[in-house]
Each structure stands twice: as structure tokens, then as C-alpha cells.
C-alpha positions as CSV (number, residue, x, y, z in Angstrom):
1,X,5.1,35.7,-2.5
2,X,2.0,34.7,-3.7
3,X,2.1,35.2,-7.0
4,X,5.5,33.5,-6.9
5,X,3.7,30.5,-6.2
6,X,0.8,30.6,-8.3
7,X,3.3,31.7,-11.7
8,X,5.3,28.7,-10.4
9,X,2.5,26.4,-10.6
10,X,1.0,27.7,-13.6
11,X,4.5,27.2,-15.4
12,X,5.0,23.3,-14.2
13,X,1.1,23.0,-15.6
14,X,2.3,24.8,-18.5
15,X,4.9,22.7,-19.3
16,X,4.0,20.0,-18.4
17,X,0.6,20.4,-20.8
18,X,3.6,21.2,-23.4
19,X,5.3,17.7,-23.7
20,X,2.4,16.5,-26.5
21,X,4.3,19.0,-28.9
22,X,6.2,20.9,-30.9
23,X,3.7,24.2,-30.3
24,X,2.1,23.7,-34.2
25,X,-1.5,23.4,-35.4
26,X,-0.7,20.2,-37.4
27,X,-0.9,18.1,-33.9
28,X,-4.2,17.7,-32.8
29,X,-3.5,16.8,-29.4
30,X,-3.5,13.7,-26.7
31,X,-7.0,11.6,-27.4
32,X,-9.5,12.7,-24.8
33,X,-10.8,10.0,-22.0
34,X,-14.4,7.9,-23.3
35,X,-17.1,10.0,-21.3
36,X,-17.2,7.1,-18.3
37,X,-13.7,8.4,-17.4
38,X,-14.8,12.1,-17.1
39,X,-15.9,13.0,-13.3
40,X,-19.5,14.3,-13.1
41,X,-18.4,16.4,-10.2
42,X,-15.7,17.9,-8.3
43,X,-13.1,20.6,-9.0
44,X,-12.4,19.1,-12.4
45,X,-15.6,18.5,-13.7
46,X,-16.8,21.8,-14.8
47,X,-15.5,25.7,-15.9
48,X,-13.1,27.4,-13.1
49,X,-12.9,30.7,-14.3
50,X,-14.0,32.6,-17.1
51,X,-11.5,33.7,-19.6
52,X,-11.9,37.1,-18.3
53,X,-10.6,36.3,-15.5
54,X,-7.8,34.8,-16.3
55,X,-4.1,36.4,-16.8
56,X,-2.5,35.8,-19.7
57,X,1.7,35.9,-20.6
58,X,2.7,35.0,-24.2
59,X,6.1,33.6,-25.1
60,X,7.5,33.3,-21.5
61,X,11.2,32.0,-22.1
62,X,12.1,29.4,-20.4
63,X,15.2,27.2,-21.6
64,X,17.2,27.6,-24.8
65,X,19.0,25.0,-26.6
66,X,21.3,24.1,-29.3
67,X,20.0,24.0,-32.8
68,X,20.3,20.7,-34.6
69,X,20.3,21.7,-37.7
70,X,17.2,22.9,-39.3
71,X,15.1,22.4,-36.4
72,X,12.4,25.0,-34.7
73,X,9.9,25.4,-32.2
74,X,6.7,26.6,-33.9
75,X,5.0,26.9,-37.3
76,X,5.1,30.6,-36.3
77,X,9.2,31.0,-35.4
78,X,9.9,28.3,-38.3
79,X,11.5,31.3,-40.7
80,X,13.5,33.1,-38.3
81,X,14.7,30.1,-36.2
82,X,15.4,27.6,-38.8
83,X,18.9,28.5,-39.3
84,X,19.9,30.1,-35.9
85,X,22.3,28.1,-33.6
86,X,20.2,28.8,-30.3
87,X,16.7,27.5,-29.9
88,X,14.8,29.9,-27.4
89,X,11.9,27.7,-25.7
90,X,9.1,29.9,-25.0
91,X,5.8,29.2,-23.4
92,X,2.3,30.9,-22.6
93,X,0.8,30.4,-19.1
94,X,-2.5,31.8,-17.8
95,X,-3.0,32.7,-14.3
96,X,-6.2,32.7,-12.2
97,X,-7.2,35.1,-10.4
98,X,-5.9,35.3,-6.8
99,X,-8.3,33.9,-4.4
100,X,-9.8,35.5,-1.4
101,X,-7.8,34.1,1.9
102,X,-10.8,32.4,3.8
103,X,-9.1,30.5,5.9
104,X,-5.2,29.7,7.0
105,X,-3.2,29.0,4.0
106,X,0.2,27.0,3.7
107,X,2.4,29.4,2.2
């Protein structure tokens, strides 16, 4: 049941770090904060995990959708998809390790 929860919240932070773009290197990206807006501490302000540690699923599909007309999802799937009626959305998500229950959790 775990795990349920932790792919479910890796997948809305997944997506939802998606909606800047089409999945291609031409985009660089959202424009970072000016360093007065970074936090100099707290849970945010410095490494997690190592990338060891994380868990890592490639191409997870999770919608699919008419094609326009020409349209695709990545730089990489541009050949195969351009001229197929179905889009498949597909996303990668990495998953922390589980943590050690030290106290009462919620769920």
C-alpha cells in the first residue's frame, strides 16, 4: 500500500514537472528563481537522496490521445509517431527509497 502511495505521488510530481514541455532538448526549461528566493535551509534547500538511491521507471504510459496531424511527443518518438493516429503519453518517474517508519504514519 505503500508504494501505491509513493508511485502516486511521484507520478502527480511527474506530471506536473511535465507541463513546461513537449519532452525535447530544444526547451531549456522554466527560468530558475534569483538566489534571494532559494531557501538556505529546510527540506528543499539541499540533496535528498543520491541518485543511487533512487528508483527509476522509463516511459510509464499514462494517457493517449488523438493525433492532430503531424504532431509527436518527443524528439526521440518524432519518426515513428508522426503519422500514427494515437499519441501514447509516456512519462519517467523516480522513486525514493522507502523510509524507515519512526513514528505513526497517516496511511
Amino acid at each position: 500500500m505503500k508504494f501505491i502511495h509513493a508511485l502516486t505521488a511521484a507520478s502527480t510530481l511527474a506530471v506536473l514537472a511535465a507541463c513546461g514541455g513537449g519532452g525535447g532538448t530544444e526547451s531549456p526549461g522554466p527560468t530558475p528563481p534569483p538566489n534571494g528566493d532559494i531557501p538556505s535551509t529546510g527540506l528543499y534547500a539541499s540533496t535528498q537522496y543520491t541518485v543511487a538511491q533512487l528508483t527509476e521507471y522509463k516511459d510509464v504510459k499514462y494517457s493517449t490521445r488523438p493525433n492532430g496531424g503531424g504532431q509527436y511527443t518527443s524528439d526521440r518518438t518524432k519518426a515513428s509517431e508522426k503519422n500514427d493516429p494515437t499519441l501514447t503519453l509516456l512519462m519517467d518517474i523516480w522513486v525514493p527509497p522507502m523510509p524507515r517508519r519512526t513514528s505513526c504514519s497517516p496511511w
